[in-house]
VEXDREN-2710 file (C-alpha; in Angstrom, 1 decimal):
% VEXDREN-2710
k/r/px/py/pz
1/UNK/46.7/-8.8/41.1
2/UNK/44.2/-8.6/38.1
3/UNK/43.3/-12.3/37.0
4/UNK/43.8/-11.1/33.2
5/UNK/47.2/-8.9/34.0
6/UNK/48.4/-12.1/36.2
7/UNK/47.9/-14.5/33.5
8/UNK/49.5/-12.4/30.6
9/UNK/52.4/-12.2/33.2
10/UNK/52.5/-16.2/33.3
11/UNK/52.7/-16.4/29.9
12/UNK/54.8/-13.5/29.1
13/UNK/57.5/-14.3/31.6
14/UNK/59.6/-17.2/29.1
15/UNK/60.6/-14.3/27.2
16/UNK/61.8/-11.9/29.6
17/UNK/60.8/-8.8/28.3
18/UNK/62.3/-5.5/29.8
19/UNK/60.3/-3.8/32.0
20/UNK/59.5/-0.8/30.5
21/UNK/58.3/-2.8/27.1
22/UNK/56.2/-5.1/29.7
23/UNK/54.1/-1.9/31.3
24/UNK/53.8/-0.2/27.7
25/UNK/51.9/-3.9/26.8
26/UNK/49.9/-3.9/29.9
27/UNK/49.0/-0.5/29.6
28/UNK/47.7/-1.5/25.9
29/UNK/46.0/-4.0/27.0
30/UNK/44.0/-2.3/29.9
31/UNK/43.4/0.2/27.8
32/UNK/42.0/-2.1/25.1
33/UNK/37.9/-2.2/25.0
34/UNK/36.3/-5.2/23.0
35/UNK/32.9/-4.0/24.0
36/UNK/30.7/-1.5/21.9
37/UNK/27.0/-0.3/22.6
38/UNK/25.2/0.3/19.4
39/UNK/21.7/1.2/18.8
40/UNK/19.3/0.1/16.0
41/UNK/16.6/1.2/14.9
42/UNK/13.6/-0.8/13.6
43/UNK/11.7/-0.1/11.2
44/UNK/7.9/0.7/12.2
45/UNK/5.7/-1.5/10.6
46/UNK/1.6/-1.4/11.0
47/UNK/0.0/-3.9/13.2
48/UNK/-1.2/-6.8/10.9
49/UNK/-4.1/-9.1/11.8
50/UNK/-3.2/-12.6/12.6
51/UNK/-6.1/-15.3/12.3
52/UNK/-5.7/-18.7/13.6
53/UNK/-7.9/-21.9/12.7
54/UNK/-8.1/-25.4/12.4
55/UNK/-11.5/-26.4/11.3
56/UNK/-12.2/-30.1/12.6
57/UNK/-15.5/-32.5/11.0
58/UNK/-17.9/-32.8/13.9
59/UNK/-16.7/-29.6/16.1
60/UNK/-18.2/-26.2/16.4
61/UNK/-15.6/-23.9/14.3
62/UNK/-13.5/-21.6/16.5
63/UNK/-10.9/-19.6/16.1
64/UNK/-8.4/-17.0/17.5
65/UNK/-7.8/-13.4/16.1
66/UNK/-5.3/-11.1/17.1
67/UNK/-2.6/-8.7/16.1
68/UNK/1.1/-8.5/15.4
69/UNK/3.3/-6.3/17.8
70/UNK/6.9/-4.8/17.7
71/UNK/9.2/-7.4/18.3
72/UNK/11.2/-6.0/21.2
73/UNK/7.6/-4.9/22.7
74/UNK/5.8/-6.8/26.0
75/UNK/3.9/-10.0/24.0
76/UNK/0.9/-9.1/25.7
77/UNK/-2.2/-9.9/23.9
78/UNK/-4.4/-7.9/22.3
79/UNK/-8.7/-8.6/22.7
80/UNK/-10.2/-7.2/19.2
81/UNK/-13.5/-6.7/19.4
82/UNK/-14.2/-4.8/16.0
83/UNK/-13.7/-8.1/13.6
84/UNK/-16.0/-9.8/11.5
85/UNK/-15.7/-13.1/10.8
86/UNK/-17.5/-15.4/7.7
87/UNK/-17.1/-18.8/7.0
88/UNK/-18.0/-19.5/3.5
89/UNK/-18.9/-23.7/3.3
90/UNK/-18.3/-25.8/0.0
91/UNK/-22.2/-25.5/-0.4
92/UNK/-21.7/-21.8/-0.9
93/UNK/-23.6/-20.7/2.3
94/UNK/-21.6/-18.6/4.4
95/UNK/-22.0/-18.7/8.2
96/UNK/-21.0/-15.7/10.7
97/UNK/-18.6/-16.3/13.3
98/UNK/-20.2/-14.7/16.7
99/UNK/-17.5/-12.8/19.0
100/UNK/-17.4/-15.5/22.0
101/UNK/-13.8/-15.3/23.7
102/UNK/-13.2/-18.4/25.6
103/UNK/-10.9/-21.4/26.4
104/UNK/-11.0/-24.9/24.5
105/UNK/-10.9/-27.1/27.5
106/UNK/-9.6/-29.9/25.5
107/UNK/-6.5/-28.4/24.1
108/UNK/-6.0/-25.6/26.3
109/UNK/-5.7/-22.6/23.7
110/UNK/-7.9/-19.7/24.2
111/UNK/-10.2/-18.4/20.8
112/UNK/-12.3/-15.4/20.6
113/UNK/-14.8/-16.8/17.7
114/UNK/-17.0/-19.3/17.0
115/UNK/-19.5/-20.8/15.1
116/UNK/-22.8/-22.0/15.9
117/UNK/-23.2/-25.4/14.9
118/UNK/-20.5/-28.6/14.4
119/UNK/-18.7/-28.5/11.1
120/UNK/-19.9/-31.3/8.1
121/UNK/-17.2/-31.9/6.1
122/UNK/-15.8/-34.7/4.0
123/UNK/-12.3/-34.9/2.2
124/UNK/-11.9/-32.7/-1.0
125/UNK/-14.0/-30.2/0.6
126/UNK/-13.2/-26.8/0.0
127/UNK/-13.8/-23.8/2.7
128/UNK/-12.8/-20.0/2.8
129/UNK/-12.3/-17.6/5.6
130/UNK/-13.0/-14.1/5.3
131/UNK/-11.9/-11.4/8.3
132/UNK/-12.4/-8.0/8.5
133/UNK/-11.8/-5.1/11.1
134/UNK/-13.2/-1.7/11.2
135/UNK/-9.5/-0.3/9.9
136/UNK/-9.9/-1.5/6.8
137/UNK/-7.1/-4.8/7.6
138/UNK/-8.7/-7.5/5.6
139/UNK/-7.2/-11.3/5.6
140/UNK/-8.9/-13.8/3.5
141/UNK/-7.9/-18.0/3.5
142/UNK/-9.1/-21.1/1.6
143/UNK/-8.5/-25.1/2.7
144/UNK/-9.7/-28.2/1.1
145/UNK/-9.9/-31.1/3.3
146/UNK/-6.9/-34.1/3.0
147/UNK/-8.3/-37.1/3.0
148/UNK/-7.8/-39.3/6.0
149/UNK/-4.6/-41.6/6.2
150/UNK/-5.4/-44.3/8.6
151/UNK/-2.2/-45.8/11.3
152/UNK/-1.6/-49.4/9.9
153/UNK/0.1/-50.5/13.2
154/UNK/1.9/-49.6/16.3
155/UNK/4.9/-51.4/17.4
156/UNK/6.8/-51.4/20.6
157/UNK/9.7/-52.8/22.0
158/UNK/11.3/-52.7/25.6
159/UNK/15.5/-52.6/26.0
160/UNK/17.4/-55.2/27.8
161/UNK/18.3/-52.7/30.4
162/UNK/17.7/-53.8/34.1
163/UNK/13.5/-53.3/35.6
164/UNK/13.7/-49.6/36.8
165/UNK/15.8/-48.3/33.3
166/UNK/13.7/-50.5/30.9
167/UNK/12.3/-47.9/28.6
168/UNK/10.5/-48.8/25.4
169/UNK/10.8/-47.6/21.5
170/UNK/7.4/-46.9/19.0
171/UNK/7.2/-47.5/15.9
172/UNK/4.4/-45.7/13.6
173/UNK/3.3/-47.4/10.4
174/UNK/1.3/-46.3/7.9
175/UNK/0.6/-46.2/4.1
176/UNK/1.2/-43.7/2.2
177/UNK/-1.1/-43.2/-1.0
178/UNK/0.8/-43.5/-4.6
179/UNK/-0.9/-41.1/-6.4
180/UNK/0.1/-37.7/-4.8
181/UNK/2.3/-35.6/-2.8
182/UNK/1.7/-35.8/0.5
183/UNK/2.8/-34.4/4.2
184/UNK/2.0/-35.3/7.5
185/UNK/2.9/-34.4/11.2
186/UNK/2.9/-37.3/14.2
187/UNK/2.2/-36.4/17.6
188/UNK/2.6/-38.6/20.4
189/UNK/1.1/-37.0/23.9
190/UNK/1.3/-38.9/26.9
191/UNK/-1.7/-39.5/28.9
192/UNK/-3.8/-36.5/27.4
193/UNK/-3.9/-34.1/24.4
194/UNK/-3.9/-31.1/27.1
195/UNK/-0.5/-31.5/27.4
196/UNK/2.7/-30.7/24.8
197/UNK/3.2/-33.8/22.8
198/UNK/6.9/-36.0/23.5
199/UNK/7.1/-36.2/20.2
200/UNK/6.1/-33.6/17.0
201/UNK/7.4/-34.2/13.7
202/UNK/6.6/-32.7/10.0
203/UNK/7.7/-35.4/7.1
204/UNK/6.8/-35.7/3.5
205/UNK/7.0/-38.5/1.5
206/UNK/9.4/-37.5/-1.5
207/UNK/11.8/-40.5/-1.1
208/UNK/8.4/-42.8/0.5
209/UNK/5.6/-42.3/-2.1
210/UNK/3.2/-45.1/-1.8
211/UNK/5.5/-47.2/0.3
212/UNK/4.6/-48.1/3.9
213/UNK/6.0/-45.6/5.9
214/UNK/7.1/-46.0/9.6
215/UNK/7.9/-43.2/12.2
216/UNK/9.8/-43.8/15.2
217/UNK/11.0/-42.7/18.6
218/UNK/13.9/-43.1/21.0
219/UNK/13.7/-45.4/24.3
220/UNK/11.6/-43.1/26.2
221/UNK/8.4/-45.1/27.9
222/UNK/8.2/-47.1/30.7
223/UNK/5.7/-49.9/31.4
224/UNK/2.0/-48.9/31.7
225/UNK/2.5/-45.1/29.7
226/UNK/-0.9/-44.3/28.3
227/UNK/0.0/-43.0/24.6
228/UNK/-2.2/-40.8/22.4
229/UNK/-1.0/-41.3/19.1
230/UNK/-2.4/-39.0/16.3
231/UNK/-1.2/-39.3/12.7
232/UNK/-2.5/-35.8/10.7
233/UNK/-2.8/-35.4/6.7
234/UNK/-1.4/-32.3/6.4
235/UNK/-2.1/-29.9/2.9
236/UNK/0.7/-28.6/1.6
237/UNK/0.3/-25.0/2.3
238/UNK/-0.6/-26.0/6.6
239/UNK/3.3/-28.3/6.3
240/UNK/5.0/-25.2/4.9
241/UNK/3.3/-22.8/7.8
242/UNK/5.0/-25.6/10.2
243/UNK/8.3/-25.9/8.8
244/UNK/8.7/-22.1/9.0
245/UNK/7.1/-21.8/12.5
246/UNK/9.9/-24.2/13.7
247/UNK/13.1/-22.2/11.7
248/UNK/12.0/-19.0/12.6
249/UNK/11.6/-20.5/16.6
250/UNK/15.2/-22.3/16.1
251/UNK/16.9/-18.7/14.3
252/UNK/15.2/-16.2/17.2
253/UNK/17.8/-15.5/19.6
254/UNK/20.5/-17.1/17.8
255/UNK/23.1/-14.4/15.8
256/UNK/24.4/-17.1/14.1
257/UNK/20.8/-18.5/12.4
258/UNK/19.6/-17.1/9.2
259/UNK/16.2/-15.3/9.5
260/UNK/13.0/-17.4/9.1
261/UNK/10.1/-15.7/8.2
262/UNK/7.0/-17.5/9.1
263/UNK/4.7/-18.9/5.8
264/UNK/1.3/-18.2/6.5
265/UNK/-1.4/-20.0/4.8
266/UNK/-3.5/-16.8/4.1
267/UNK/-3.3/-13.4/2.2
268/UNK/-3.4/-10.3/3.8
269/UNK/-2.3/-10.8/7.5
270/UNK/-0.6/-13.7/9.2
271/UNK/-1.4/-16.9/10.3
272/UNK/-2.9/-20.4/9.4
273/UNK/-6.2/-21.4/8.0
274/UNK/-6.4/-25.3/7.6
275/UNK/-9.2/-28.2/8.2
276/UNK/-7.7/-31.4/10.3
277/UNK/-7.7/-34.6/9.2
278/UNK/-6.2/-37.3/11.1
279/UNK/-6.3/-40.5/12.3
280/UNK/-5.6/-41.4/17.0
281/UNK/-5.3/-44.3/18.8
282/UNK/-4.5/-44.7/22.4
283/UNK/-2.5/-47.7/23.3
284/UNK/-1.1/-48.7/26.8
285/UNK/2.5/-49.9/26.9
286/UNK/3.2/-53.1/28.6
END
């Protein structure tokens, strides 16, 4: 028998319905189709340039553009090779990105431009990003440098838990400055930067300004962990961009998220344009 017919049978029986009534409801309920195929159309939009770079103090400037695609469509990537990029510095001189497609062996992320010689720059400085195609797309970004917000202290603590489950807690400290609004992400990688940090969070300090702030994780390391810890000064344009990254990553797939529409930090296409400023220290947990 049917699982589903067997079961409204169970719980039908108590009230001994006539037969005939009992095959008219079966009948209405095999007959009964919760399922409906629709199909929607999205709306075509143009291919938009997306630019991504962090400019770093001491590193040769690179950076990675590409282009949007349908959303339903196969995310494979796109190699432009019709963009010019200029990098204009606070001294007014602009420098040309060369086409130079490659892989940052450090952090793992491919880029398809690049400077020529390591970035000087110094907190308050102000940079602007110019990139154009041979389409006529046209994405233009500007970034002034945070200034650097140093780690105060890094606290551990092991649990009381028996040898082979003792995990340690950290605790991040740091002061914040009084005087403005600021944002910051912590990321804690384990071992190396090449890898995906164990811990990535965005805070500001509304309910913290100029107070000694402290950032913490969960028992999670174990005796001898090498920990990179890096503290960022974020701007508040770069925060915003990461916020919206993770809703619009946290509402994809789910029909019961609102939509989250990513916040880029430039005009005219999408993406981020920011300079890093941060502060890392590597401890060993014993």
């Amino acid at each position: 028998m049917n699982t589903f017919f067997f079961h409204l049978h169970r719980f039908l029986r108590p009230f001994r319905l006539q037969p005939l009534a009992f095959s008219a409801l079966l009948a209405v309920a095999a007959g009964c189709n919760l399922q409906k195929d629709i199909d929607v159309e999205l709306p075509a939009f143009p291919p938009q340039l997306v630019v991504e770079c962090y400019l770093e103090p001491g590193q040769v400037p690179r950076m990675t553009v590409s282009e949007t695609v349908p959303y339903l469509s196969s995310p494979t990537p796109t190699l432009l090779t019709d963009v010019s990029v200029v990098l204009t510095l606070p001294s007014g001189q602009k420098e040309a990105f060369r086409f130079a497609p490659g892989l940052d062996t450090l952090t793992k992320k491919l880029y398809t431009h690049q400077g020529s010689k390591p970035l000087v720059a110094k907190p308050g400085d102000t940079f602007t990003l110019d990139v154009q195609d041979t389409h006529g797309r046209h994405v233009t970004g500007r970034a002034t440098m945070p200034a650097r917000v140093t780690i105060d202290s890094l606290i551990w603590k092991f649990n009381d838990k028996p040898t082979e489950e003792r995990r340690a807690y950290l605790l991040v400290k740091f002061q914040d400055p009084a005087a403005t609004a600021d944002f910051y992400r912590l990321q804690i990688h384990q071992d190396s930067i090449s890898d995906s940090p164990n811990r990535d969070l965005e805070v500001d300090d509304r309910l913290t300004n100029g107070q000694l702030m402290t950032l913490g994780t969960s028992y999670r390391y174990s005796t001898n962990d090498t920990l990179l810890v890096t503290l960022y000064h974020l701007d508040q344009p770069y925060f915003r961009f990461l916020q919206s990254v993770d809703d619009a990553q946290n509402a994809n797939g789910n029909p019961f998220a609102q939509p989250a529409a990513v916040k880029s930090t430039v005009e005219g296409g999408v993406g981020v344009f920011t300079i890093l400023s941060y502060h890392r220290r590597r401890i060993i947990i014993r």
